[in-house]
C-alpha positions as CSV (number, residue, x, y, z in Angstrom):
1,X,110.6,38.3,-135.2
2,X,110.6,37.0,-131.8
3,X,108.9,33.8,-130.3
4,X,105.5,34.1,-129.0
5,X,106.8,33.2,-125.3
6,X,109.0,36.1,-125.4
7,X,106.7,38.6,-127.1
8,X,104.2,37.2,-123.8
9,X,106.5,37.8,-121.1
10,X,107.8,41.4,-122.6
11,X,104.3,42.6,-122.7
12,X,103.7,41.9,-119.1
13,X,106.8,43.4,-117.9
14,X,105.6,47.0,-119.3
15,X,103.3,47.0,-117.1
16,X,102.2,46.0,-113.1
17,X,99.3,45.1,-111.4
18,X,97.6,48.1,-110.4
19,X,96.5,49.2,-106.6
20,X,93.5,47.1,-105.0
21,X,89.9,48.4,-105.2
22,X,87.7,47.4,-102.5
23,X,84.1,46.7,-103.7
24,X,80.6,45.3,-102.3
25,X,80.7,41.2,-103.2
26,X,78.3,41.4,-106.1
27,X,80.1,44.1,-107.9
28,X,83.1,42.4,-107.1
29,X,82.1,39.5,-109.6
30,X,84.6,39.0,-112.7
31,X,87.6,40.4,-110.7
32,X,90.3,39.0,-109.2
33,X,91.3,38.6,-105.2
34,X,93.7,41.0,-103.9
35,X,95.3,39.0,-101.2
36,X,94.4,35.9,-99.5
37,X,90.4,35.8,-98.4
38,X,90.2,34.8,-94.1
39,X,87.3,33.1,-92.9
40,X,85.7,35.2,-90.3
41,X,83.2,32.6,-89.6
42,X,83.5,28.6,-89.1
43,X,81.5,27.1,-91.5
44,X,79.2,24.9,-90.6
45,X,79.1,26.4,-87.1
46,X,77.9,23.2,-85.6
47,X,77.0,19.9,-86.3
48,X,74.3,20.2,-88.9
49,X,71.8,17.3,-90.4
50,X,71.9,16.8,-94.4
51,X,68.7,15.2,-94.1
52,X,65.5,15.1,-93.1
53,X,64.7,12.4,-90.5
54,X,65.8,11.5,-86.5
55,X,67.9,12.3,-84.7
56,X,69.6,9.4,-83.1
57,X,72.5,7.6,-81.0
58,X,73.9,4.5,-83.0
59,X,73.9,2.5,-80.0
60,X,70.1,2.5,-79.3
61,X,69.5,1.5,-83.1
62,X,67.0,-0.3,-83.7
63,X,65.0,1.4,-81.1
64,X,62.4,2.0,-80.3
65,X,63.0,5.8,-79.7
66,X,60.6,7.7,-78.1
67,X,60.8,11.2,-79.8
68,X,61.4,13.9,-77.3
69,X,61.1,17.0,-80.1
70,X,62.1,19.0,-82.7
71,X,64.9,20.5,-84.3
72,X,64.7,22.3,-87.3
73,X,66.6,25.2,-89.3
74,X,67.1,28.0,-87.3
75,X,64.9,26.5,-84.2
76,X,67.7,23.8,-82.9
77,X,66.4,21.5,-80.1
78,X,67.8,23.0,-76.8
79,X,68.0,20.1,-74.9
80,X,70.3,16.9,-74.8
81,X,69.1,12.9,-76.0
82,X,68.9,10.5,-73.3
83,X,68.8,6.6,-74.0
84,X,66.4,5.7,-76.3
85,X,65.6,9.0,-77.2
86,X,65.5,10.3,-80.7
87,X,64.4,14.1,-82.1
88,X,62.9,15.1,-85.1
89,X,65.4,16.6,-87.3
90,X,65.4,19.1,-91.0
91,X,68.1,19.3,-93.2
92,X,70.1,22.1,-92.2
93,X,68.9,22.2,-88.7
94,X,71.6,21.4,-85.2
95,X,71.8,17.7,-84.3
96,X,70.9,17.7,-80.4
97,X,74.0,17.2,-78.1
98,X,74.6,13.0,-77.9
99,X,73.4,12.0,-80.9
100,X,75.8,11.0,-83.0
101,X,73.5,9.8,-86.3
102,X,70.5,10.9,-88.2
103,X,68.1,8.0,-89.6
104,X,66.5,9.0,-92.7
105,X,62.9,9.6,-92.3
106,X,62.8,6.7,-95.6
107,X,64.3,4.2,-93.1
108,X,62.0,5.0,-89.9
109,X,58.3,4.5,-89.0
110,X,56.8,6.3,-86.6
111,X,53.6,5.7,-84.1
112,X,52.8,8.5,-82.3
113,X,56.2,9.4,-80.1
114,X,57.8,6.1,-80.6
115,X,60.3,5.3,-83.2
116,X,61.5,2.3,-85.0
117,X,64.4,1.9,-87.8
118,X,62.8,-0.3,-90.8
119,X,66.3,-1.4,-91.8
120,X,68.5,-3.5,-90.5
121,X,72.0,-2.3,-91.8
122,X,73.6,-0.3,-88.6
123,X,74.5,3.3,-89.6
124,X,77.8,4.8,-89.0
125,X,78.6,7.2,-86.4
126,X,78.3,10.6,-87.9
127,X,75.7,9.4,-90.7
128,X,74.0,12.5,-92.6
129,X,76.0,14.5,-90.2
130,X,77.9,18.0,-91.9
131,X,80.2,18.3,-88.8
132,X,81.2,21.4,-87.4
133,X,84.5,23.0,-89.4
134,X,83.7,20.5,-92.6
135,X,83.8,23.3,-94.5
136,X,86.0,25.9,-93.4
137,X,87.1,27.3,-90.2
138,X,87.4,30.7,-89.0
139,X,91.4,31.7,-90.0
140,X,90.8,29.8,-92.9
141,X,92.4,31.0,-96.4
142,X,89.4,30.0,-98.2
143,X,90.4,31.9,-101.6
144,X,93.9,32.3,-102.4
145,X,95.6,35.9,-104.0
146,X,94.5,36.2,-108.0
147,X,91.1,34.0,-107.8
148,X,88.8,34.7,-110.1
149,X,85.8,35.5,-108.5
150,X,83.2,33.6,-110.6
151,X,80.1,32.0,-108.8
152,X,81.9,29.4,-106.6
153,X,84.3,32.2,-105.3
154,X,81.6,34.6,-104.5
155,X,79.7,31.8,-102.8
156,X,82.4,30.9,-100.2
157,X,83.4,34.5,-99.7
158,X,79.5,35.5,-98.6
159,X,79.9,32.8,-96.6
160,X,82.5,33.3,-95.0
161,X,81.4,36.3,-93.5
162,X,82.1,39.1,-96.0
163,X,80.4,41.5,-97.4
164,X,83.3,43.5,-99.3
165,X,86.7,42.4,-100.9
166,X,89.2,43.7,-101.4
167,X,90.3,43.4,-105.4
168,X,92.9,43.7,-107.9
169,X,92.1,47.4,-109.7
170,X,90.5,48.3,-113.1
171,X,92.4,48.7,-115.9
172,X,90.9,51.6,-118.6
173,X,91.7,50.5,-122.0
174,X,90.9,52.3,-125.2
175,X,90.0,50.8,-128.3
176,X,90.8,52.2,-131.7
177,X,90.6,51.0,-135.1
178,X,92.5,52.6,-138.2
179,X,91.6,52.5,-141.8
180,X,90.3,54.9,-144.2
181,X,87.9,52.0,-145.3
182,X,86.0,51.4,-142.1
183,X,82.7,53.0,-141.0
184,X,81.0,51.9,-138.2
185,X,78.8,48.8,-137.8
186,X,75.2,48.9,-139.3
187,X,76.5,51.5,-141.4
188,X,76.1,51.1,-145.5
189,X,79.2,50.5,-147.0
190,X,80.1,50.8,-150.4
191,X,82.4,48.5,-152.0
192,X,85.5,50.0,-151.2
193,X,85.0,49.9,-147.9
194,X,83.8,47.2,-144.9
195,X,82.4,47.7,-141.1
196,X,84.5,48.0,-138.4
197,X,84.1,44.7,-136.7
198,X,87.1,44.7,-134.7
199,X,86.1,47.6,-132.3
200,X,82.7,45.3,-131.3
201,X,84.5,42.0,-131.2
202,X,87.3,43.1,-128.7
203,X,84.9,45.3,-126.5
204,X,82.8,41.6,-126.6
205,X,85.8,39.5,-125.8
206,X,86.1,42.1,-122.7
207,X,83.5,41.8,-121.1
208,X,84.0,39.0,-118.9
209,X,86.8,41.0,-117.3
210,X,87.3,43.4,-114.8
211,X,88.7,46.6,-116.8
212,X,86.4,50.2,-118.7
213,X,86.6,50.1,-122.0
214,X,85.6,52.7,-124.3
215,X,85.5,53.3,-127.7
216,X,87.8,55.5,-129.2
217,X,86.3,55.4,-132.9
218,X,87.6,54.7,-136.4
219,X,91.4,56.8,-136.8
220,X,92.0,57.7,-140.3
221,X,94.9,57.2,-142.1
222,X,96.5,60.6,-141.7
223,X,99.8,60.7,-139.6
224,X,99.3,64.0,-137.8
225,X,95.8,63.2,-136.8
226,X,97.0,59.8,-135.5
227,X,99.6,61.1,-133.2
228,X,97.1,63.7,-131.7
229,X,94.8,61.1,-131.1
230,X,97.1,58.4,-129.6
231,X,98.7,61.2,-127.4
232,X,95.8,62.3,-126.2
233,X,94.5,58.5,-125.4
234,X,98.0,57.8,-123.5
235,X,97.0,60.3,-120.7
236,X,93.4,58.8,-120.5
237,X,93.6,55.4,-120.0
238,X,96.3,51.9,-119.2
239,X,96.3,50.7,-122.6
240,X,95.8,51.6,-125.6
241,X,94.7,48.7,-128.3
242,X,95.0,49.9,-132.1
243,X,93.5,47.6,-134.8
244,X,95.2,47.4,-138.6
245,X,97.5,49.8,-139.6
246,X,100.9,47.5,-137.6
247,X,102.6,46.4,-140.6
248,X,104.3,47.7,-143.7
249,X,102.4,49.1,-145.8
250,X,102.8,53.0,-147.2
251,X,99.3,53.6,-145.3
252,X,99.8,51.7,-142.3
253,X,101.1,54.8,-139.9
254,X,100.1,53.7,-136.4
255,X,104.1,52.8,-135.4
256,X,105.2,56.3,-137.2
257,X,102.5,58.0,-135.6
258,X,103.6,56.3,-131.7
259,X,107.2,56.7,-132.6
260,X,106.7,60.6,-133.4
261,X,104.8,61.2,-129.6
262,X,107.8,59.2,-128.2
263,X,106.6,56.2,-127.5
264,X,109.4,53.4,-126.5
265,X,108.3,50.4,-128.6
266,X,109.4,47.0,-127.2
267,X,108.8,44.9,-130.3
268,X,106.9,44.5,-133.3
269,X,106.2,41.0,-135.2
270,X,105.6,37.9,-133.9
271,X,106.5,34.3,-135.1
272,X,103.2,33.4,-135.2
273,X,100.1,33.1,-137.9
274,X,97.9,34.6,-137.6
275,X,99.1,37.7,-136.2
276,X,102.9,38.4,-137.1
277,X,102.9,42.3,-137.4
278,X,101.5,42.6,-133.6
279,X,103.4,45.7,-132.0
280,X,103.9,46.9,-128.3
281,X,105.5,49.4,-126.5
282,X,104.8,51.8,-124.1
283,X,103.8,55.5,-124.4
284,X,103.6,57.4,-121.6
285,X,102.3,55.6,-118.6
286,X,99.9,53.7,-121.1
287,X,101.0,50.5,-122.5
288,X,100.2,50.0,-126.2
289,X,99.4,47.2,-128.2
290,X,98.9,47.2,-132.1
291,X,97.1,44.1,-132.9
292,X,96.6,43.4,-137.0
293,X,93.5,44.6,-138.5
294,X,92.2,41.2,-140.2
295,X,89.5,40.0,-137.5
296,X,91.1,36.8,-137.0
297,X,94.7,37.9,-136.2
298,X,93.1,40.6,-134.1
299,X,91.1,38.1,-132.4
300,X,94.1,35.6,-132.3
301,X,96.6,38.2,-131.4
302,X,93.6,39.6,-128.4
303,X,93.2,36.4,-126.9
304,X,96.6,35.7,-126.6
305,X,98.4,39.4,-125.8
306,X,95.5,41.7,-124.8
307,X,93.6,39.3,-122.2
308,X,96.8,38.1,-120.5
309,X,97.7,41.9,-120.0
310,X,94.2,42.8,-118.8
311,X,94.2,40.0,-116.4
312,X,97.8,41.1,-115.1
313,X,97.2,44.6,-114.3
314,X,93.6,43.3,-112.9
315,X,95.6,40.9,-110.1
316,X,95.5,37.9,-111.7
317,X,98.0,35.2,-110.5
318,X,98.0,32.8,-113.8
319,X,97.2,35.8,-116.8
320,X,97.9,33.5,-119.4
321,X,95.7,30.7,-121.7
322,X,95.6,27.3,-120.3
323,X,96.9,24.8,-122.4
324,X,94.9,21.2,-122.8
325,X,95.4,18.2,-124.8
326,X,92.4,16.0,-127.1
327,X,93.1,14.0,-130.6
328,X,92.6,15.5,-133.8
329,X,89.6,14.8,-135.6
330,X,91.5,15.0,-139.1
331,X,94.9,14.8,-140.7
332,X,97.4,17.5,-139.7
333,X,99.8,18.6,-142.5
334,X,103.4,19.5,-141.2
335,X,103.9,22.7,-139.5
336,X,105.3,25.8,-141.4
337,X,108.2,28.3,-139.7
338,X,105.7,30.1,-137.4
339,X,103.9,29.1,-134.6
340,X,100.1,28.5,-135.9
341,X,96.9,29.0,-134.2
342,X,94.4,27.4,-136.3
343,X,90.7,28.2,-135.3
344,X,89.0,24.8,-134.5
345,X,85.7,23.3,-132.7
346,X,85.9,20.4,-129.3
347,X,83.7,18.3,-129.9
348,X,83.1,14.7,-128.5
349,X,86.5,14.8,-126.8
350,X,88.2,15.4,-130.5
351,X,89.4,18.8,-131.8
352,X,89.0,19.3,-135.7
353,X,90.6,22.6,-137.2
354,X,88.4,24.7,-139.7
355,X,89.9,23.9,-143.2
356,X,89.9,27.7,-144.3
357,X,92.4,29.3,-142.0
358,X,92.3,32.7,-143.9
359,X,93.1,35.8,-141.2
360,X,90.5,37.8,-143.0
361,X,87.4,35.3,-142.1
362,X,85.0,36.1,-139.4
363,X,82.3,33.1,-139.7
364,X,84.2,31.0,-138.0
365,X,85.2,33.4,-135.3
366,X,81.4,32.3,-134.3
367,X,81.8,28.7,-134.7
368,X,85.3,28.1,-133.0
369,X,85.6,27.1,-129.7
370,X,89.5,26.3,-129.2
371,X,92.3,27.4,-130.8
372,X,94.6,24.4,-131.7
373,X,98.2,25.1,-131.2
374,X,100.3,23.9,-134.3
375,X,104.4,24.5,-133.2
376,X,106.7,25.2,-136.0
377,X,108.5,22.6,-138.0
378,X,106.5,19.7,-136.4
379,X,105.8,16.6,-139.1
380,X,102.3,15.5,-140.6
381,X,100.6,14.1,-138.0
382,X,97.2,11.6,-138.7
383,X,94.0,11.6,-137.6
384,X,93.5,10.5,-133.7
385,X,97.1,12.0,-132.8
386,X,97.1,14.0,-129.6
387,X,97.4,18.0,-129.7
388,X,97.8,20.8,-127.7
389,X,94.6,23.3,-127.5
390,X,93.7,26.6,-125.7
391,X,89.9,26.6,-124.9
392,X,88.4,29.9,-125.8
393,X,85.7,30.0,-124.2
């Protein structure tokens, strides 16, 4: 067996990020930047009011202003503020040329043309003022290589002055589950056999990322019909993800079956739980990764193998799971000989681990929101101790 930080790093290095993609912005949402993102615009382009009310210079306060116009969003006042002059101003619209201050329309009352402040407190220079460049200006890097462009990214970037990016490609993955007792979900099953839940789950846990995946079906237990199949995957798609089937069983075939098409596996089990029989290698130009067929070590083993690799072939700069720290909400008992990833819910700022841990349960697959990270060998720990957590969500 091999530590988990190994097994990581050797799964990445089968493969590399593949060749950019350019894309419109909204179908570029859920990938990941290419290279660094240049401002082709400054942002804001001048000085702009963030409120509604006049347009001022701080000298002249408390007035009276006599108000020469108006300025709003889009329509900007085309002339310049003389003493004791004042403009109407919008949020969003240009502050006329020498005034250096907008009064809130809450702290002026107006009569007719003429102005007065109904405060007393002086406002700064630059008060309600989003000055020219605040934001970004043009040269700017305003998203670095390998963001993630979620809602704030795609924000700046339309700002910005783009209309395409330029993105990390699309990695086409194949899912397969093996097992002479699956059938496909909704299906009836009798009671030697169960759904195929895996398939659905990963293609779920997928679909926040930039990658095609398709279906590759339910592979039977028969040798010669795996290795067809698997060959004929490796010259379709990037990677190839098997369910069940990885460890030692007299009907679990799908390292015979790779290892008879050639495939150069890399390694195979993991000192981890859930998950130890997890397998990788390449065949072909596809990677492939053999994830255990209990729905918890598959979804363990996916969160932590198969969405690091996705997100590395897809351009992503930081592929792996973040780690962050809260206190247990229970008793820990000591740590066993493998890394554990115990299934457990945030909550309040305290984690608590599910007590029924069992790799076969999928309830709690719907309940869990973290997965807390129990390291080998560590001592009991009590209640209110800090832990290490990955967030799954």
């Amino acid at each position: 067996m091999i530590l988990i930080a190994e097994a990581q790093a050797r799964l990445l290095a089968l493969a590399s990020p593949l060749p950019p993609v350019e894309r419109e912005l909204m179908q570029a949402v859920r990938h990941y930047m290419h290279a660094p993102l240049i401002a082709e615009r400054t942002q804001p382009a001048a000085d702009l009011s963030a409120m509604d009310g006049y347009a001022i210079a701080v000298q002249d306060f408390p007035g009276p202003w006599r108000v020469i116009g108006e300025s709003a969003a889009g329509h900007p006042f085309s002339g310049s503020l003389q003493r004791g002059e004042a403009v109407r101003i919008f949020t969003g619209a240009h502050v006329p040329q020498n005034a250096d201050s907008v009064l809130i329309q809450e702290n002026a009352a107006r009569d007719g043309d003429m102005l007065r402040a109904t405060v007393d407190r002086v406002p700064m220079r630059g008060a309600n003022i989003r000055r020219l460049g605040s934001d970004f200006c043009v040269g700017d890097a305003v998203l670095q290589t390998g963001t993630y462009l979620d809602t704030g990214a795609i924000s700046v970037a339309a700002m910005a002055g783009h209309g395409r990016l330029n993105v990390g490609g699309i990695p086409r993955i194949a899912i397969a589950a093996t097992g002479d007792e699956l059938v496909p979900a909704g299906s009836a099953c009798s009671t030697a056999q169960i759904p195929c839940s895996n398939s659905p789950m990963l293609q779920a846990m997928l679909a926040g990322l930039p990658c095609d995946v398709r279906d590759a079906g339910i592979l039977r237990d028969d040798l010669g019909a795996l290795e067809r199949s698997l060959s004929a995957l490796s010259e379709q798609v990037d990677i190839i993800v098997t369910t069940g089937g990885a460890s030692v069983g007299d009907h679990d075939l799908v390292q015979s079956a790779l290892l008879n098409i050639d495939a150069q596996m890399d390694f195979w089990k993991v000192a981890m739980r859930p998950g130890k029989p997890l397998m990788a290698g390449k065949v072909g130009n596809a990677v492939v990764l053999g994830l255990p067929g209990n729905p918890s070590s598959a979804f363990v083993t996916a969160f932590l193998f198969l969405l690091p690799l996705i997100r590395h072939m897809a351009g992503c700069d930081a592929p792996l799971p973040a780690l962050f720290e809260a206190p247990t909400a229970i008793d820990l008992p000591a740590g066993g000989d493998r890394a554990e990833y115990l299934r457990a819910t945030v909550e309040g700022g305290h984690i608590a681990p599910f007590i029924l841990q069992d790799s076969g349960l999928t309830r709690i697959l719907s309940q869990a929101n973290a997965l807390l990270v129990q390291q080998p060998h560590v001592p009991p720990r009590p209640k209110g101790t800090m832990v290490q957590y990955m967030r799954l969500s």
